[in-house]
Backbone bond lengths (Angstrom), bond angles and torsions (degrees), N, CA, C in turn:
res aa  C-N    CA-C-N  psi(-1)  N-CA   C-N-CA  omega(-1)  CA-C   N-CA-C  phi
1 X - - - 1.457 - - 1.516 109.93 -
2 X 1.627 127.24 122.09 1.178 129.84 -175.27 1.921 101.30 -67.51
3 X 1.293 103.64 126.20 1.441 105.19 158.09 1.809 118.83 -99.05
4 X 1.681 91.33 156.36 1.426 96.32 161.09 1.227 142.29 -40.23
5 X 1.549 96.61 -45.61 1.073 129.92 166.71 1.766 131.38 -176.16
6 X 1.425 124.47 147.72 1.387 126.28 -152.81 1.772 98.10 -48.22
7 X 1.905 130.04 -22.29 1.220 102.22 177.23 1.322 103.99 -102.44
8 X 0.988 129.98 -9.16 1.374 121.79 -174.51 2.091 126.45 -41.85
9 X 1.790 126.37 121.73 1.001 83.87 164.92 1.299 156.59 -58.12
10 X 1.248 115.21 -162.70 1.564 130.75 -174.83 1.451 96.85 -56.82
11 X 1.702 109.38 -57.31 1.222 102.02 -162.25 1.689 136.93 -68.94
12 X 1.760 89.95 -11.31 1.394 88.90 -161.55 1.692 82.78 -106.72
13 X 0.865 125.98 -8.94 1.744 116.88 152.40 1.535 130.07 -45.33
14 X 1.430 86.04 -62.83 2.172 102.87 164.90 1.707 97.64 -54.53
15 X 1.612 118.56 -56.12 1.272 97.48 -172.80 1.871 128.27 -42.65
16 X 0.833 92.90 -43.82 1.480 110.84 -173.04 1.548 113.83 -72.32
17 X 1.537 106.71 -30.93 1.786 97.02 167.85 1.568 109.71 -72.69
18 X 1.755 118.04 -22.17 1.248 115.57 -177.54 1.644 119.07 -51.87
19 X 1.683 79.91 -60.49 1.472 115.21 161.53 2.160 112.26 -14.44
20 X 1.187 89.97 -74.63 1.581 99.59 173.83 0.917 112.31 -61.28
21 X 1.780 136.99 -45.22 1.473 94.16 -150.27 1.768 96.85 -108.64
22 X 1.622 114.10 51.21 1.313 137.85 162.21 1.093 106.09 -104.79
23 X 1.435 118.47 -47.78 1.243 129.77 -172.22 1.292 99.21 -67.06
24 X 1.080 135.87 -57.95 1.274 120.72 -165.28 1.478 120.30 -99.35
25 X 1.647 120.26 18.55 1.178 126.57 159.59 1.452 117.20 112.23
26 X 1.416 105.20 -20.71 1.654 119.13 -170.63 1.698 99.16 -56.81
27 X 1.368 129.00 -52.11 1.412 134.67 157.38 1.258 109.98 -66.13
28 X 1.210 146.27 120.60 0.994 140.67 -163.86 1.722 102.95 -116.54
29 X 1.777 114.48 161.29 1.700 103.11 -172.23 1.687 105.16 -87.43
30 X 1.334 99.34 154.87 1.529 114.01 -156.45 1.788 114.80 68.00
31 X 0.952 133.90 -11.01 1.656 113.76 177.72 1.313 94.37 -107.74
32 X 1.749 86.16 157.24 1.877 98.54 169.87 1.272 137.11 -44.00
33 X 1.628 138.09 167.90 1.422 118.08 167.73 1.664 86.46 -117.81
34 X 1.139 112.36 162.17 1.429 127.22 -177.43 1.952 108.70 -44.38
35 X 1.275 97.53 132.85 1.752 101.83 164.31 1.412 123.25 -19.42
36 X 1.897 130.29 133.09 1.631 99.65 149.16 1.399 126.07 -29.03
37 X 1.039 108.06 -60.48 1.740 120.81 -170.51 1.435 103.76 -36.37
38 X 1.669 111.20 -77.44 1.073 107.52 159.99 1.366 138.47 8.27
39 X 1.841 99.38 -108.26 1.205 89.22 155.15 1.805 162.79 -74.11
40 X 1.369 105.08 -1.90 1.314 101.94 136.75 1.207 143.34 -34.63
41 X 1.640 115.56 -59.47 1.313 129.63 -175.81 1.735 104.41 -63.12
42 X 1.661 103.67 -49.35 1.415 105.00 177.24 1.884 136.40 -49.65
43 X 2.242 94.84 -29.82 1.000 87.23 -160.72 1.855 95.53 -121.96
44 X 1.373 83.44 30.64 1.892 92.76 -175.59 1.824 127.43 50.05
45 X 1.630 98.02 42.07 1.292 107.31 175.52 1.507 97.74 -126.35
46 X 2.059 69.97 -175.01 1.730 74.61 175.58 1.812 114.35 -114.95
47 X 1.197 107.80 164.93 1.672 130.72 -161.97 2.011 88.17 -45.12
48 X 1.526 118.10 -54.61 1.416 96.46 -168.23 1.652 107.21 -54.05
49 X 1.196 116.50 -68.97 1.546 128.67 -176.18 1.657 113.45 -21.46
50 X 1.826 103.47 -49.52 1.457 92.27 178.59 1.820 105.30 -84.47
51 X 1.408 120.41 -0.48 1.524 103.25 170.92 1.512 106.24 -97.57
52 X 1.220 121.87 -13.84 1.449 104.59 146.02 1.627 138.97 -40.80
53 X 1.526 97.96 -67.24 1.584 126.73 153.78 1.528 92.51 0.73
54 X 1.527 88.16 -88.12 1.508 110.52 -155.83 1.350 122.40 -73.66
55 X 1.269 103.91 -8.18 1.743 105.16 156.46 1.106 127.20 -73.41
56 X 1.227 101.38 -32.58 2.070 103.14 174.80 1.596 116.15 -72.52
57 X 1.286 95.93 -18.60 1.838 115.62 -171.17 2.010 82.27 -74.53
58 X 1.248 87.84 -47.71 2.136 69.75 -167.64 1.083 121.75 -89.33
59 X 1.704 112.54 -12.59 1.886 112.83 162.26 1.678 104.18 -69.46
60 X 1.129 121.26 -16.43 1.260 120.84 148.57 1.400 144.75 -36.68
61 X 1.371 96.80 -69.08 1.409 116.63 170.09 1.418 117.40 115.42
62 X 1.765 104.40 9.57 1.790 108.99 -170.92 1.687 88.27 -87.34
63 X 1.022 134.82 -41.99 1.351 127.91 -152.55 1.369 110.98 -126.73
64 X 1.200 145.31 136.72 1.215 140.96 -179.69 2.075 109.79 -130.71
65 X 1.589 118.93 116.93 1.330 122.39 166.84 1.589 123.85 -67.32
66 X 1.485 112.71 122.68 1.269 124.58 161.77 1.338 124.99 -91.71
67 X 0.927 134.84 135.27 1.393 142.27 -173.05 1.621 121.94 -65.36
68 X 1.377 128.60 98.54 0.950 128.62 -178.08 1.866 111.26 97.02
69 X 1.007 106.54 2.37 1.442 131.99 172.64 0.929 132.20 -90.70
70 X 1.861 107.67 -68.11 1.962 117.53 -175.96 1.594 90.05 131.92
71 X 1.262 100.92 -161.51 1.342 127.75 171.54 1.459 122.29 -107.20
72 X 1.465 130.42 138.48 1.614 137.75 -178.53 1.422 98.34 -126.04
73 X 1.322 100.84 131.59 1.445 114.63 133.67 1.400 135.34 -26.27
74 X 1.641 128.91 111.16 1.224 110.93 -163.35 1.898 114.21 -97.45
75 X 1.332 96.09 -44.45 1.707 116.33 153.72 1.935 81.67 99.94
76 X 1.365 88.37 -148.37 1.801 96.11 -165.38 1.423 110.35 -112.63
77 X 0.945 102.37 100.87 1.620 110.80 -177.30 1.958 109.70 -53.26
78 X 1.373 99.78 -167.77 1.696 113.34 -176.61 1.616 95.16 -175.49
79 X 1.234 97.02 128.23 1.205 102.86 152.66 1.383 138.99 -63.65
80 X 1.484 128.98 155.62 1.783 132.19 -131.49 1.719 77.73 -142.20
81 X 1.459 123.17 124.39 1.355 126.24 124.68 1.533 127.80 -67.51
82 X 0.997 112.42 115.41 1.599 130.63 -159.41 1.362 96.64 -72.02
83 X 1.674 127.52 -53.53 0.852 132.41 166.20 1.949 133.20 -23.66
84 X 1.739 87.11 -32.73 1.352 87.50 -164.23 1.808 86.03 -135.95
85 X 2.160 93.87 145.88 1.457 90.83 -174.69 1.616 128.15 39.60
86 X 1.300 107.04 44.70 1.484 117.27 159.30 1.520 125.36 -61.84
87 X 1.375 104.34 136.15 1.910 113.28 179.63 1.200 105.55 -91.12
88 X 1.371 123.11 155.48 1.526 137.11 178.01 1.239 93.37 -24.83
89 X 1.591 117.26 -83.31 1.520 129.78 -161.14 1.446 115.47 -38.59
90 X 1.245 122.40 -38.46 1.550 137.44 -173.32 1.718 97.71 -82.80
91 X 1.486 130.59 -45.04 1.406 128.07 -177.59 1.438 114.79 -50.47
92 X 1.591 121.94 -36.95 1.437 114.55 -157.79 1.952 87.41 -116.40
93 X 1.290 134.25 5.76 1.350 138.28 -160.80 1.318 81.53 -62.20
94 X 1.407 96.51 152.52 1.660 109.08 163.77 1.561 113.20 84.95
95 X 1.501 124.25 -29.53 1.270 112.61 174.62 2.062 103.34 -99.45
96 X 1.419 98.45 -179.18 1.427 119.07 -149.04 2.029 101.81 -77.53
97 X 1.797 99.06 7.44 1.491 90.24 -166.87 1.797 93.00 -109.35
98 X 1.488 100.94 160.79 1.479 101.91 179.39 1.151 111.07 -91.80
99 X 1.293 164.53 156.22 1.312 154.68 -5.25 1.991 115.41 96.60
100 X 0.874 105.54 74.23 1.466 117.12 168.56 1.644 135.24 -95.10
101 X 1.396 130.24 116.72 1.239 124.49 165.50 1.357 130.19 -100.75
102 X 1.481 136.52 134.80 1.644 123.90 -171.25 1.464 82.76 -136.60
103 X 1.766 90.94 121.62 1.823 99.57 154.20 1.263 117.65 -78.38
104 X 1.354 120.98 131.01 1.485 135.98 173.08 1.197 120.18 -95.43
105 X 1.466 124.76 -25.22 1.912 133.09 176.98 1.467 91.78 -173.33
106 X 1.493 115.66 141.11 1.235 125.84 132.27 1.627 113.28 -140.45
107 X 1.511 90.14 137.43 1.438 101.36 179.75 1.378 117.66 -142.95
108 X 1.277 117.97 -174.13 1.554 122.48 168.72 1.618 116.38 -118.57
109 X 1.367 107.40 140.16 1.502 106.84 -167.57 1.583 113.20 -153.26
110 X 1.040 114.06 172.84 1.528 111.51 -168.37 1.770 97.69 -82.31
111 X 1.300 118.40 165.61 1.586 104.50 -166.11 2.046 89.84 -93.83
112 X 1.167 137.70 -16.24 0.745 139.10 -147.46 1.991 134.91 8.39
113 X 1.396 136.83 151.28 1.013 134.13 -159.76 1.661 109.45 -11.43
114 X 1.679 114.74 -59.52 1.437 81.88 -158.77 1.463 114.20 -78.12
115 X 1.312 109.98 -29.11 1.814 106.89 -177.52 1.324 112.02 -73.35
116 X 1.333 133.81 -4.81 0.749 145.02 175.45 1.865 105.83 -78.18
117 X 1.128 122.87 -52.61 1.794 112.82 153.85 0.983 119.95 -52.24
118 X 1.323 133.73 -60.66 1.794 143.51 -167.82 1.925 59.58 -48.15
119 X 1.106 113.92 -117.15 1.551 136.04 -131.49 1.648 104.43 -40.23
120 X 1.112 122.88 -23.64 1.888 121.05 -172.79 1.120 119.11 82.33
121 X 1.461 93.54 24.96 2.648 113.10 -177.49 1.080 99.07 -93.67
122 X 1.334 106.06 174.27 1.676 128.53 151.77 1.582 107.73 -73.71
123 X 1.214 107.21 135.46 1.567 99.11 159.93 0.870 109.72 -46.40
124 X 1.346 154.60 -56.62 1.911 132.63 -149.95 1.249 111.48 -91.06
125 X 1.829 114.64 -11.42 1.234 100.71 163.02 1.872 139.95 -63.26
126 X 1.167 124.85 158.02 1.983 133.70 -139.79 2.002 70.22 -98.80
127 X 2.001 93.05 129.20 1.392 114.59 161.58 1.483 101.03 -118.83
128 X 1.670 130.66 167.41 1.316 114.52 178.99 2.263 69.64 -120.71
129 X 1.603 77.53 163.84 1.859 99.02 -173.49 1.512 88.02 -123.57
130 X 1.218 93.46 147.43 1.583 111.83 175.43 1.566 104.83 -161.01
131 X 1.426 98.59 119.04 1.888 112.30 -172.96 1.626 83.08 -125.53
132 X 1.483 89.55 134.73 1.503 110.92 -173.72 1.617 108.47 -137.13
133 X 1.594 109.44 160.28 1.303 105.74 -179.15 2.061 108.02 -120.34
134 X 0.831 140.42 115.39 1.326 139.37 -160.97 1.795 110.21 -105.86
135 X 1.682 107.81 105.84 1.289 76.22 -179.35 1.627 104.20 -136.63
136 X 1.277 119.52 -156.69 1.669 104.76 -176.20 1.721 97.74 -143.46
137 X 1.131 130.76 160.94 1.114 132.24 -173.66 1.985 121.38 51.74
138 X 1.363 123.81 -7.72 1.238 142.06 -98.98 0.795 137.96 -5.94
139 X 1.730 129.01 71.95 1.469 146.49 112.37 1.207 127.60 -51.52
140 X 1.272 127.26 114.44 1.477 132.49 167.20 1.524 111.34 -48.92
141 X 1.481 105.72 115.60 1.459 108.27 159.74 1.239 129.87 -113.60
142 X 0.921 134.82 -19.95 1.882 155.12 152.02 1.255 124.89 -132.32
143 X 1.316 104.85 174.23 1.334 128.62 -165.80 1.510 113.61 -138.80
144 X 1.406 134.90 112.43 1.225 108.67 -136.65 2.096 87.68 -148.12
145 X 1.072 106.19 109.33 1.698 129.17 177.51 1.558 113.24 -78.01
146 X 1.396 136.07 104.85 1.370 111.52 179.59 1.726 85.07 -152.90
147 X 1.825 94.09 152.36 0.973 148.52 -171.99 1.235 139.26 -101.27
148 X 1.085 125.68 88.75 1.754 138.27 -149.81 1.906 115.04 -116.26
149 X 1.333 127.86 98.18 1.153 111.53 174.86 1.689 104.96 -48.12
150 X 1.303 105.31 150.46 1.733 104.65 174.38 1.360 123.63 -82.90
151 X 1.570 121.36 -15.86 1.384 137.59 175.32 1.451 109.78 -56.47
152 X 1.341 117.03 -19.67 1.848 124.83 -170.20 1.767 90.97 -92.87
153 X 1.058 95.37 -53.49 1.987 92.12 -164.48 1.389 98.44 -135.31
154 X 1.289 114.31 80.54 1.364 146.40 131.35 1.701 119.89 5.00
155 X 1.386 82.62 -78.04 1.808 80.60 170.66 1.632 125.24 -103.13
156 X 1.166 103.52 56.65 1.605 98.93 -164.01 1.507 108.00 -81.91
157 X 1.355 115.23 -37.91 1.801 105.17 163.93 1.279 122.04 -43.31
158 X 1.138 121.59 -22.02 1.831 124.60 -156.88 1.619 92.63 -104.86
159 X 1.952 136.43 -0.60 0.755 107.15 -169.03 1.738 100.88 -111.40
160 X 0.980 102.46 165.22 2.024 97.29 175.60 1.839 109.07 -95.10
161 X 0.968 105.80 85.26 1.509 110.99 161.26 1.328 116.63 -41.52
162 X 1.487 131.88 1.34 1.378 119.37 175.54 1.828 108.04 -96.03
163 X 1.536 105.16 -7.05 1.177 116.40 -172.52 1.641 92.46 -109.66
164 X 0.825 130.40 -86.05 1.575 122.73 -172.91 1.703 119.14 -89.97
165 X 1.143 96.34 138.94 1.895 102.88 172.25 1.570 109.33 -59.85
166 X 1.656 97.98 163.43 1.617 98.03 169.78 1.326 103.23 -77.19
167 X 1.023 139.55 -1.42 1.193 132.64 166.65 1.698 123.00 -75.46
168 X 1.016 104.43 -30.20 1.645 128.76 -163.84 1.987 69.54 -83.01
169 X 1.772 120.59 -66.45 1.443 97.04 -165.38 1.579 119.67 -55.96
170 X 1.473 113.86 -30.89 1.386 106.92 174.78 1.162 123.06 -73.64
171 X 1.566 127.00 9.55 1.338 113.48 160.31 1.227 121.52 -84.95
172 X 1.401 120.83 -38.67 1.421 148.32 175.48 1.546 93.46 -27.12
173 X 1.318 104.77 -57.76 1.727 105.23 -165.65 1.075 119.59 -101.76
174 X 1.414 91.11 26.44 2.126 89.68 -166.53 1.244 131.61 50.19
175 X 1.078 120.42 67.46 1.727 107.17 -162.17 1.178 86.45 -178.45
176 X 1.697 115.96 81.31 1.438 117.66 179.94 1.143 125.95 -126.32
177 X 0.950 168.01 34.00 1.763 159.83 39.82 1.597 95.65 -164.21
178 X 1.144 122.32 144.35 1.745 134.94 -162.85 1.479 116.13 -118.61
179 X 1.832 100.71 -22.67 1.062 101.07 -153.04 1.668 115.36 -178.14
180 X 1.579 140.13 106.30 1.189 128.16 -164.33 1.548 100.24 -141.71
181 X 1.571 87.11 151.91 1.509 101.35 153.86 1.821 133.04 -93.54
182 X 1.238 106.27 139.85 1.323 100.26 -173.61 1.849 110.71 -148.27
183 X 1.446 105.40 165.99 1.228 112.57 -156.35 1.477 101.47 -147.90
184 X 1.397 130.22 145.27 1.307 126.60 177.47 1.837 101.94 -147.69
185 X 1.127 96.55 151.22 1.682 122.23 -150.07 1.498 119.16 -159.77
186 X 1.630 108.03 128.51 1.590 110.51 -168.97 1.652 79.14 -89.79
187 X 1.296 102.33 157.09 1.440 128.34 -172.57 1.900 101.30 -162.20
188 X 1.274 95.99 139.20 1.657 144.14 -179.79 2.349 77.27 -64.84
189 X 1.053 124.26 145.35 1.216 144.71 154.23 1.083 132.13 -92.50
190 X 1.474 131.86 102.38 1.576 133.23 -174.62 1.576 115.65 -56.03
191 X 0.706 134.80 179.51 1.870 130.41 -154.29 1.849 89.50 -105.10
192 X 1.419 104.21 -36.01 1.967 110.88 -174.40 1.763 99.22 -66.02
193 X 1.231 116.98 -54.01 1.731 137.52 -177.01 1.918 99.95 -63.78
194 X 1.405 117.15 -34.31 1.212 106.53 177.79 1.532 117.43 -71.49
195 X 1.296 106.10 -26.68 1.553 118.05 -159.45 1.449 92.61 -86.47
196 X 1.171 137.68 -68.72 1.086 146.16 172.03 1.695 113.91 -22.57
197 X 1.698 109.99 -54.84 0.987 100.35 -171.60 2.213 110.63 -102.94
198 X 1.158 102.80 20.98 1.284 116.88 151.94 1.518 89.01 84.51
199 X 1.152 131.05 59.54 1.494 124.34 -167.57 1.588 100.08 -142.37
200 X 1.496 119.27 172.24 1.429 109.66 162.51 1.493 121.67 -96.67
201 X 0.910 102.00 165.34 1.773 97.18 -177.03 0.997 94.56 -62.74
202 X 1.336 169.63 -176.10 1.573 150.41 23.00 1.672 68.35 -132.52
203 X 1.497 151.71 0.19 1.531 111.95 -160.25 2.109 86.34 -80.85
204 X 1.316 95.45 -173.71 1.412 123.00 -173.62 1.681 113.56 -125.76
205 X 1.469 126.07 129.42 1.691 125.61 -170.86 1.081 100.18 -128.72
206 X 1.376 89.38 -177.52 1.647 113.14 -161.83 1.648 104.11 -92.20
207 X 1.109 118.11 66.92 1.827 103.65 177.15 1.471 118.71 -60.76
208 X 1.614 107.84 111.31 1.384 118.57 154.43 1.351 129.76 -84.10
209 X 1.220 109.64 137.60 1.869 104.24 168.40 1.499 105.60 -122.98
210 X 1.138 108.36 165.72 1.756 117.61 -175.91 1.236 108.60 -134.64
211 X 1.864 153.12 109.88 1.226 121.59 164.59 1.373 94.86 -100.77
212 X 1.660 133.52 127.37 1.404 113.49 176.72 1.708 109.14 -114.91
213 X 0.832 107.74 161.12 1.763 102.54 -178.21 1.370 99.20 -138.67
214 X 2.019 107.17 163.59 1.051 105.51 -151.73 1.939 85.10 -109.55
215 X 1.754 89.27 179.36 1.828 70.97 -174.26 1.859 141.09 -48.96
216 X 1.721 85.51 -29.98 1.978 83.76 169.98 0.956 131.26 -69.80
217 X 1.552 111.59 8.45 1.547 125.18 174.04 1.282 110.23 72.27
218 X 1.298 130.37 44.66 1.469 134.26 176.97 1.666 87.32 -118.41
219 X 1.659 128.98 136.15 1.054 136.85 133.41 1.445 133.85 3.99
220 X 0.882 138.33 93.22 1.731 121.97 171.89 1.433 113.84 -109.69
221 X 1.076 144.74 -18.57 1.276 146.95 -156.26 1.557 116.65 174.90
222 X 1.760 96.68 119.65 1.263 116.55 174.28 1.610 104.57 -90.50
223 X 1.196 107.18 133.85 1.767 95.00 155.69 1.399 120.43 -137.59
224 X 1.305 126.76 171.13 1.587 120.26 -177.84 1.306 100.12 -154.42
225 X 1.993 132.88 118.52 0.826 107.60 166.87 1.642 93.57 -127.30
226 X 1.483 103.85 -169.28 1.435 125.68 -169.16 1.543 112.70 -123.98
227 X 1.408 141.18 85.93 1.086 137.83 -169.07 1.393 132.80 -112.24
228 X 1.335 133.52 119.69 1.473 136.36 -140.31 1.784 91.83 -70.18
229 X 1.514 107.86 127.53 1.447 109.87 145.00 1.422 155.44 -55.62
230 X 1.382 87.79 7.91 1.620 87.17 176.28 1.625 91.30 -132.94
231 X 1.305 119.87 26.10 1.930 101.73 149.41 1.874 94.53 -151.15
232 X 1.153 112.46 32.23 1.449 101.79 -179.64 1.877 98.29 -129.57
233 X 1.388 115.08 143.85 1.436 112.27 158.89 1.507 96.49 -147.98
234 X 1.581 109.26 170.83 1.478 117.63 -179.39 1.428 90.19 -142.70
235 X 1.581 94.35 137.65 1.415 129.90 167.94 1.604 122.14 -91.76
236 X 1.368 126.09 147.82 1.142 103.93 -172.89 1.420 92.30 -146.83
237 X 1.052 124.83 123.35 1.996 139.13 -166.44 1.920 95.19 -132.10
238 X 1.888 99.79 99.59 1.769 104.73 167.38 1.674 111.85 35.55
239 X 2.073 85.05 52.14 1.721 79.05 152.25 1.882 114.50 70.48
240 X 1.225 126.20 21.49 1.691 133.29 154.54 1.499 90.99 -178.32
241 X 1.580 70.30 158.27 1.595 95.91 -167.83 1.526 99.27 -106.02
């Protein structure tokens, strides 16, 4: 194990290999870094020394612990105008209801013809999919489909969306949206989208779409969700929401 230096402790030795292999990508932002246990066993210490380690890593601010989880990589944040291109969590912030997300699939897939326009790809180029369920109090309020070239966020399978937003991943990589078009539309409810969102089939939702792009004006994210009419409304203040 490289030290700081020949007196330095144990711990701030481990710190510093952590240190690197963030730095240089091997931990990547948003995914886990290996168990205490883990690394203990790996680096022939013991469990306090590497939770030392890793405490200085999060008075830091590189890594942050979840409970019942481990530890993640936090990477380099950016600040978010709330005002503009707001996420679920940020839409209802501030009032007295809670704010829930449930992943339903994420995967990687070919973007094929049509996402492949929305986004400005080749069809055969790799999109990652992420179908989500959004709800508040836990009541289901949407249902929410989105569309990510994979060239922007690289490791997005490896990260836990229950711990960080896609937003939190698009800071990581810099590549955080400036600017979108969007459209909203009453729509008929599919019987799969009804169930999901606790409704009966014949009701009717709020279809949103999002295309947002990042400042070089290339595409980053399609989204489409479906949101029940009787607990959803949209506001609209000069053109963004």
């Amino acid at each position: 194990m490289a030290a700081v230096n020949a007196r330095s402790p144990l711990y701030l030795q481990l710190r510093e290999v952590v240190r690197e292999r963030i730095e240089t990508g091997e931990y990547a932002p948003g995914c886990p870094i290996p168990s205490e246990s883990s690394l203990a066993k790996t680096y022939g210490v013991n469990r306090l020394t590497v939770r030392s380690a890793l405490d200085a890593l999060v008075e830091e601010g590189m890594i942050k612990r979840v409970q019942g989880k481990g530890a993640f990589v936090v990477g380099t944040r950016v600040e978010r105008d709330l005002d503009n291109l707001t996420g679920f969590h940020q839409a209802i912030e501030g009032s007295s209801a809670s704010p829930g997300v449930r992943i339903l699939e994420k995967s990687r897939r070919k973007a094929g013809s049509v996402y492949a326009k929305h986004l400005g790809i080749d069809r055969d180029d790799d999109i990652f999919f992420i179908k989500r369920l959004d709800t508040v109090d836990g009541m289901p309020i949407s249902v929410e489909y989105i569309y990510i070239p994979s060239e922007f966020v690289p490791n997005l399978l490896d990260v836990d969306l229950d711990v960080f937003t896609l937003y939190d991943v698009y800071g990581f990589y810099d590549t955080v949206p400036v600017r979108a078009y969007q459209t909203l539309d009453v729509v008929h409810l599919e019987p799969r989208i009804a169930r999901a969102l606790d409704v009966g089939s014949c009701k009717d939702a709020l279809m949103f779409t999002c295309l947002s792009y990042r400042e070089d004006g290339r595409a980053m994210e399609f989204m489409r969700s479906f949101n029940r009419c009787d607990t959803c409304f949209f506001t609209v203040r000069n053109g963004i929401r």
